[in-house]
C-alpha positions in Angstrom: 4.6 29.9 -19.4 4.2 28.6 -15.7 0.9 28.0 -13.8 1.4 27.8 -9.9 -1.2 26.9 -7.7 -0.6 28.0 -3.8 -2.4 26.0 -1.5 -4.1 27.0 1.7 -1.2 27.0 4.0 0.7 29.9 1.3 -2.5 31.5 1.6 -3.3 31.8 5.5 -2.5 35.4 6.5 -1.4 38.8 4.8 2.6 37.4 5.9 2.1 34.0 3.6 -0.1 36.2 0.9 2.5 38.2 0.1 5.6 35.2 0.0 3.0 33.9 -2.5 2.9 37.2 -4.3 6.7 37.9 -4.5 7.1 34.1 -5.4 4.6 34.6 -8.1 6.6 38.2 -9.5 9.7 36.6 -9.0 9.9 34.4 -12.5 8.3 36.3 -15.2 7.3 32.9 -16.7 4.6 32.7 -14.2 1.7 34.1 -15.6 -0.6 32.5 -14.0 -1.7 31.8 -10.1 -4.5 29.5 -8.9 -5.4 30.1 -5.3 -6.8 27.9 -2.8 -8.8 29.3 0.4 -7.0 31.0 3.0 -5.5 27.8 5.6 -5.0 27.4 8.9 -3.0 30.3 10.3 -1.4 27.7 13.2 -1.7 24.7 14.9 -3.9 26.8 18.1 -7.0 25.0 19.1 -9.8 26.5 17.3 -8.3 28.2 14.6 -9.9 26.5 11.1 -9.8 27.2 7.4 -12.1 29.6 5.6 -13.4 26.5 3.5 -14.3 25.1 7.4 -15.9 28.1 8.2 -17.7 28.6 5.2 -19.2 24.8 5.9 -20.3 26.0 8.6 -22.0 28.7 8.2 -23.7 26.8 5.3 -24.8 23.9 8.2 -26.1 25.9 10.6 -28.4 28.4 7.9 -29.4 25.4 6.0 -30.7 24.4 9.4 -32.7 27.6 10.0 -30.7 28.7 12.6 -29.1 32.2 12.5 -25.3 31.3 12.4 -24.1 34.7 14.5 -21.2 32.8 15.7 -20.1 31.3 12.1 -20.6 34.6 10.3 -18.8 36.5 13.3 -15.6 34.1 13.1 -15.5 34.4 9.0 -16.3 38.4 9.2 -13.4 38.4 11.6 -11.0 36.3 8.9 -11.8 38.7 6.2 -11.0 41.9 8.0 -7.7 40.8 9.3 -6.7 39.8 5.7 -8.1 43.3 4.2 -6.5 44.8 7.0 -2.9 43.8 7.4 -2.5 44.3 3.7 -3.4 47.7 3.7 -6.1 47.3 1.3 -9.2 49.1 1.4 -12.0 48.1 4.2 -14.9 48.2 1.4 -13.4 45.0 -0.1 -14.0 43.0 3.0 -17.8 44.7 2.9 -18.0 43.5 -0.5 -16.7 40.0 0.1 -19.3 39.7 3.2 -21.9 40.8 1.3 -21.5 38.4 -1.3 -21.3 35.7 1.9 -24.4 37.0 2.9 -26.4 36.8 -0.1 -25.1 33.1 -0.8 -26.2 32.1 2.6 -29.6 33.3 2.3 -30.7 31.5 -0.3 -31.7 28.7 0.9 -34.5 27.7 -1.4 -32.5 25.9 -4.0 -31.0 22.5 -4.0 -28.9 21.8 -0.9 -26.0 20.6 -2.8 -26.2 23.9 -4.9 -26.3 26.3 -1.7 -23.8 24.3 -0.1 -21.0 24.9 -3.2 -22.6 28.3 -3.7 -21.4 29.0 -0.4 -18.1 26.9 0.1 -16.8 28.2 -3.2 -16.4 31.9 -1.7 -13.3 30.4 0.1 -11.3 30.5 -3.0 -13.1 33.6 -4.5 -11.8 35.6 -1.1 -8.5 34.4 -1.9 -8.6 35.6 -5.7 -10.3 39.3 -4.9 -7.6 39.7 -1.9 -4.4 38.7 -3.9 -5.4 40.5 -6.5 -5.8 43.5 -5.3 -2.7 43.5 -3.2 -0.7 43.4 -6.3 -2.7 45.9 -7.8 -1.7 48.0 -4.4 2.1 47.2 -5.0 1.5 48.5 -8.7 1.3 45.3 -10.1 -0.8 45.2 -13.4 -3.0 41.6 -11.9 -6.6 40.4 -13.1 -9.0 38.2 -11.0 -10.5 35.5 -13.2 -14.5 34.0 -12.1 -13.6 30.3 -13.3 -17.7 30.3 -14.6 -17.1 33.1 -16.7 -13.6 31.8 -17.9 -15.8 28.4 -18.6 -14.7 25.8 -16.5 -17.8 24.0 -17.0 -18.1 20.7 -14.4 -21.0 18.0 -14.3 -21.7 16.2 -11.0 -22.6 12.3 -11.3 -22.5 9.7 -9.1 -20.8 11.6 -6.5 -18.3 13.2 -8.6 -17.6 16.4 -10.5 -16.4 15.9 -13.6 -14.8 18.2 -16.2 -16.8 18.4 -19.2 -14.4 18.9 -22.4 -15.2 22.5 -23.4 -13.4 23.8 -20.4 -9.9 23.1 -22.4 -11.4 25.4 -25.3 -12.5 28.3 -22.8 -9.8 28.3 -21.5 -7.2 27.8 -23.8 -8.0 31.9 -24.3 -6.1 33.2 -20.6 -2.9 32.2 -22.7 -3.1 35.4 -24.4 -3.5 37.6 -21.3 -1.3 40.2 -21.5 -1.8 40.9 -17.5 -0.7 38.5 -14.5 -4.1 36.6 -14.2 -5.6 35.4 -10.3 -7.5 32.3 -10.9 -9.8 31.1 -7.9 -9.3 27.0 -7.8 -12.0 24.3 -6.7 -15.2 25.6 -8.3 -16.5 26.7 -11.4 -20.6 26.5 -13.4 -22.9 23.4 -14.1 -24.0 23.8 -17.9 -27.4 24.7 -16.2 -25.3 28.1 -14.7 -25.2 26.8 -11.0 -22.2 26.9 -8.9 -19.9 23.5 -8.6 -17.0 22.5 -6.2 -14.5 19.7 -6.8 -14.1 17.4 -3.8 -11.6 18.8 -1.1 -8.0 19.5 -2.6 -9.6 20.2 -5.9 -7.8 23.6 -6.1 -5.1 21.1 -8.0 -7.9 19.9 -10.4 -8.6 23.5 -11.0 -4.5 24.2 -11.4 -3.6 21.0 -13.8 -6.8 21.7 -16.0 -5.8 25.5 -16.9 -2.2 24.7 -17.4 -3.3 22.0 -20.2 -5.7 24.1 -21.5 -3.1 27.0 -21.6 0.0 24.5 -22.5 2.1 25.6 -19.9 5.3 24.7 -20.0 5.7 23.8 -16.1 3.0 23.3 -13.3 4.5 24.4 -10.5 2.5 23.3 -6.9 3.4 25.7 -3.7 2.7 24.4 -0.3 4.5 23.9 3.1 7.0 21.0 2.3 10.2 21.4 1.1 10.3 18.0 -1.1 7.7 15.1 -1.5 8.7 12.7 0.8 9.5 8.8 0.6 7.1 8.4 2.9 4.9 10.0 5.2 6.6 12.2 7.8 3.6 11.6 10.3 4.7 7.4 10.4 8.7 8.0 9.8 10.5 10.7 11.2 12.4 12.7 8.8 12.2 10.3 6.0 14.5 10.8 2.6 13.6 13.4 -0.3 12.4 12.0 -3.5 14.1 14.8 -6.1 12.1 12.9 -9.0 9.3 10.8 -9.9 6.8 9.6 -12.9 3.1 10.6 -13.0 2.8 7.0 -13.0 4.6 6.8 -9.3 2.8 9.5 -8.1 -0.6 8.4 -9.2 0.1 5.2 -7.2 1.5 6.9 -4.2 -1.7 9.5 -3.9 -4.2 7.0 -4.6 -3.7 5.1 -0.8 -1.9 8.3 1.7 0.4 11.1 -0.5 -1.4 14.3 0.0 0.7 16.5 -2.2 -1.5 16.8 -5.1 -4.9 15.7 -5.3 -5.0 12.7 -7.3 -7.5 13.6 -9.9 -5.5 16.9 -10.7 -2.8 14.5 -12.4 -4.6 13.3 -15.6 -4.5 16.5 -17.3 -1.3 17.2 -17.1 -0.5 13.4 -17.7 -1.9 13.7 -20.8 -0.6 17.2 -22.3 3.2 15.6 -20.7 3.7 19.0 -18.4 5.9 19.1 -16.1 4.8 19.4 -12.3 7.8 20.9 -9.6 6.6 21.0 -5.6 8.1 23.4 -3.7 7.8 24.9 -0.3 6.4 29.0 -0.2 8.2 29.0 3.2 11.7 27.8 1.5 11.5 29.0 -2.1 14.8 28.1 -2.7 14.9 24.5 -1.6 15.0 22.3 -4.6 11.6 20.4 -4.3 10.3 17.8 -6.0 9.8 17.4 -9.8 7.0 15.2 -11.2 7.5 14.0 -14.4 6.0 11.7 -17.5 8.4 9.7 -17.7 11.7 9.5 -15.2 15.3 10.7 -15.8 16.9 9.1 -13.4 16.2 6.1 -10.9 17.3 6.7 -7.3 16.0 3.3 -5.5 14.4 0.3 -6.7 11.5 1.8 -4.2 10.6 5.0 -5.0 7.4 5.9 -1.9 5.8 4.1 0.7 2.4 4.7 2.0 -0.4 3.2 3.8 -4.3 3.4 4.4 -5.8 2.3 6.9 -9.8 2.6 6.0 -10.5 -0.7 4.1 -12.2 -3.9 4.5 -12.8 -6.6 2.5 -16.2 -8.4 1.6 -14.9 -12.0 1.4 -17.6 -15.1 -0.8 -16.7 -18.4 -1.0 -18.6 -21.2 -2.7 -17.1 -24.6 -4.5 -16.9 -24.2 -8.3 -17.6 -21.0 -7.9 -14.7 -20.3 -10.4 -17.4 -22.3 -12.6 -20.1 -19.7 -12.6 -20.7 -18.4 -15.9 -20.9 -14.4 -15.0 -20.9 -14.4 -11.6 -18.7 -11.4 -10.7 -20.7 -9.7 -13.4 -23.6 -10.1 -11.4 -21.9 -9.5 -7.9 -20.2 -6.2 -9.0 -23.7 -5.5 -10.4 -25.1 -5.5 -6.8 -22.1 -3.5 -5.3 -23.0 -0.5 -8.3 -26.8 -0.7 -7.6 -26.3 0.3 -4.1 -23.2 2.5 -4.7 -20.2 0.9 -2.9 -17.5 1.8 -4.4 -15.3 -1.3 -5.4 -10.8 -0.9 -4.5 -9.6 -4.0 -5.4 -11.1 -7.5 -6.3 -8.2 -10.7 -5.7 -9.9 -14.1 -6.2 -9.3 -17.6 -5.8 -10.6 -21.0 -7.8 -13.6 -20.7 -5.0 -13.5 -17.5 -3.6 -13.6 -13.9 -4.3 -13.0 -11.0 -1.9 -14.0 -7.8 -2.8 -11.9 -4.5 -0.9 -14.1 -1.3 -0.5 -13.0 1.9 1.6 -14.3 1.5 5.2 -16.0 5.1 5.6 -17.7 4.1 2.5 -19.5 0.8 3.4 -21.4 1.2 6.5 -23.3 -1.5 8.9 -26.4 -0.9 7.2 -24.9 -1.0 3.5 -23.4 -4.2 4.9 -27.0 -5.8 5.7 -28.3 -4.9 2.6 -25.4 -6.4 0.5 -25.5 -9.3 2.9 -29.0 -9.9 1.8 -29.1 -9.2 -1.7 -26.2 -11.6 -2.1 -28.2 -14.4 -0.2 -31.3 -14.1 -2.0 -30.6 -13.0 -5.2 -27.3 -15.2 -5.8 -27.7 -17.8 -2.9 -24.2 -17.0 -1.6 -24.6 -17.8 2.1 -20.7 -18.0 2.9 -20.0 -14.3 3.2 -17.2 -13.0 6.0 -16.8 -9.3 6.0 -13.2 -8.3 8.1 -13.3 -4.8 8.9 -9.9 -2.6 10.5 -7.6 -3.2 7.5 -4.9 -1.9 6.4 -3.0 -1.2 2.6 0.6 -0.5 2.7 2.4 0.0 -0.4 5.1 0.2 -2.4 6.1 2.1 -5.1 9.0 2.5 -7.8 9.6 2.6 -11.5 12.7 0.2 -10.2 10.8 -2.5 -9.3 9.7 -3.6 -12.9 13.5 -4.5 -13.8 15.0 -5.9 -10.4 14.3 -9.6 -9.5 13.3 -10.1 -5.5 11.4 -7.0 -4.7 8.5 -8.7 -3.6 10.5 -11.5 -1.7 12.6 -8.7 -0.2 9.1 -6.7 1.0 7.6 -10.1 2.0 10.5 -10.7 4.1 10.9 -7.1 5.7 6.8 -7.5 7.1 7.7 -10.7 8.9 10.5 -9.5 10.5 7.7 -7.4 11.9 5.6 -10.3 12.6 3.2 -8.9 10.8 0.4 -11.6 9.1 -0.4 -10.1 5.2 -3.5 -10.5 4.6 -3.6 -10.0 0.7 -0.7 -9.1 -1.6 -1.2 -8.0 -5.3 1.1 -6.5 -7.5 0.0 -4.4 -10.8 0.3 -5.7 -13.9 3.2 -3.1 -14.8 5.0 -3.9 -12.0 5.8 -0.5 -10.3 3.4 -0.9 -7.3 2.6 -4.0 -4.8 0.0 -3.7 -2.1 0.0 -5.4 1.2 -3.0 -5.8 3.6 -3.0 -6.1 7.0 -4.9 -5.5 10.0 -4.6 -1.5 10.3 -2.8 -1.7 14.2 -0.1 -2.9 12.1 0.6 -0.5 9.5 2.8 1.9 11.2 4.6 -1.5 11.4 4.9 -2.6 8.5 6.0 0.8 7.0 9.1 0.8 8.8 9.7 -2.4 8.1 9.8 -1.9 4.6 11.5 1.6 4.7 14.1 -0.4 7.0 14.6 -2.8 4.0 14.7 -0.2 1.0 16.3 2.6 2.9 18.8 1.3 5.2 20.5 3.6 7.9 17.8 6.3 7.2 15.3 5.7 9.7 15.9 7.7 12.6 12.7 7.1 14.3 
């Protein structure tokens, strides 16, 4: 059996609907589809996605303010959709209506309304797809992933799949009908509404095909291939036809936007198969995604780059000396939620690397202070604008120089590294730098790995 997820992009218009649809009736191993909200329809100045306008609307009404505009814009989404699939206009009535209701009740929680409401995104998708292939005289069931039993918990700032769901689930196996499943939401054991963070349709995707043991996860979006880097910073960079969850887990983690990095541990750990394809180009090859690698192409399989870090830097003789002392430190970075990246020390110094949209002016006062008073550390230098670039590849554990070779390619750049550390497995080594250098230092190294193919 084959679970495919279409993103937002397959999902746009009645045009990409239906590629999905005749995509998803093409293999009758595909019994499954996970939908994401309806995306962009182009690249026009003011055109959003459903989940954009669904924020919206949740902003504005949360704020006591009527949101005529917001409603009118996602009223107008719906219809067209209903509309150019020839489906019947009570459908869009019902969808609005369940809009409507959402939006109104605003006496709950704030987090609750706003996934009450933000969650219809995907459920629009589900009720429209499926009825279109019930119109086409195809025998297709929408699936409410809270009844199904995709139960979540939210802590700390995440959602988190609570174990059950695998069980619940593992019953849509036996379906003897094509079954629509709505990704990025599903129930709080309490019975509330819950979203995954943006992109979570995958989460939604990897967790029913483990549940299910699907054989193959397939992932349908608007690029023919994952690339070996990003298309934005090299122009028309090589295909990668194959990698490891391990390489891809890496790669996602600091810039690849393919699949949503959380969405990989489930199907990491029931070994299934992932293929990315393109709904525009069904026949390309793609990319496959696998536990453990066939083949090895390059020493370097990726390169990517962040550029939203900074680095809280300490320094204090013996501090090597200190009997718990990054116990306590990291203790103070928890208690006021800053979430830690990376932490490369030195016999008297210890820098700690945090995302920058996640440690603001005022969290760095408070640290600043806590760290003075509580721990006496009065040597603290925070360097904002930084950078990660790295690289990637199952290759790299077995070939001698790799890190010489990537050292090398960044000077020839004249580019100063700030920081370089390399995991302990050897398939990843991150550089940081200051983040007006990063476009750089990305061609630098995709220069040095793969020569003659930058055409930039």
């Amino acid at each position: 059996m084959i679970v495919c997820k279409f993103g937002g992009s397959s999902l746009a218009n009645a045009t990409q609907i239906k590629k999905a649809c005749a995509i998803f009736l093409d293999n009758p191993e595909r019994r499954i589809m996970i939908v994401s909200a309806p995306g962009k329809r182009s690249e026009v100045a003011g055109d959003k996605k459903m989940t954009d306008l669904l924020i919206d609307l949740a902003n504005v009404r949360w704020a006591g303010l009527d949101g005529n505009m917001e409603w009118l814009a996602i009223s107008d989404r719906v219809f067209s959709l209903v509309s150019e699939l020839d489906l019947h206009p009570s459908i869009a009535d019902q969808l609005l209506a369940d809009i409507a209701r959402c939006s109104e009740e605003t006496t709950v929680h704030h987090k609750i309304y706003r996934d009450g409401i933000v969650a219809l995104g995907e459920a629009i998708s589900g009720r429209i797809v499926t009825e279109y292939l019930n119109s086409i005289g195809v025998k297709a069931k929408l699936v409410d992933p809270r009844d199904a039993g995709l139960v979540l918990s939210y802590y700390a700032g995440v959602t988190q799949i609570l174990p059950e769901s695998y069980d619940n689930l593992s019953t849509l196996a036996s379906e003897e009908e094509r079954l629509i499943f709505p990704g990025f939401y599903g129930r709080t054991e309490e019975g509330n509404t819950i979203t995954f963070s943006r992109g979570g349709s995958d989460i939604s995707g990897a967790v029913v095909a483990a549940a299910t043991a699907a054989d193959l996860y397939e992932n349908w979006t608007d690029m023919d291939h994952v690339y070996v880097a990003n298309p934005d910073y090299i122009n028309d960079p090589e295909p990668i036809k194959e990698l490891s969850y391990s390489e891809m887990r890496e790669l996602a983690y600091i810039g690849f936007s393919i699949i949503h990095p959380e969405a990989l541990e489930p199907l990491f750990t029931h070994r299934i198969p992932i293929r990315i394809a393109n709904t525009d180009n069904p026949s390309a090859e793609g990319t496959m995604v696998l536990a453990e690698r066939t083949h090895l192409d390059n020493v370097v399989t990726g390169i990517a780059g962040n550029d939203d870090f900074c680095t809280i830097n300490i320094r204090r003789v013996l501090l090597n000396q200190e009997r718990g002392i990054l116990l306590k430190i990291l203790t103070i970075f928890n208690e006021l939620d800053i979430n830690i990246e990376h932490v490369p020390s030195g016999i008297d110094s210890l820098s700690i690397i945090v995302r920058g949209t996640e440690f603001s002016l005022e969290d760095e006062m408070v640290l600043r202070d806590r760290l003075q008073v509580e721990l006496g550390m009065d040597d603290i230098e925070v360097t904002r604008n930084l950078a990660i670039v790295m690289i990637v590849g199952e290759g790299m554990r077995d070939t001698v120089g790799v890190i010489a070779r990537a050292s090398e390619a960044i000077a020839r750049e004249s580019i100063s590294i700030e920081v370089i550390m390399s995991d302990y497995h050897e398939i990843s080594c991150i550089f940081m730098m200051s983040r007006y250098e990063m476009i750089r230092a990305m061609h630098g190294l995709y220069n040095e790995f793969f020569p003659g193919t930058d055409r930039s």
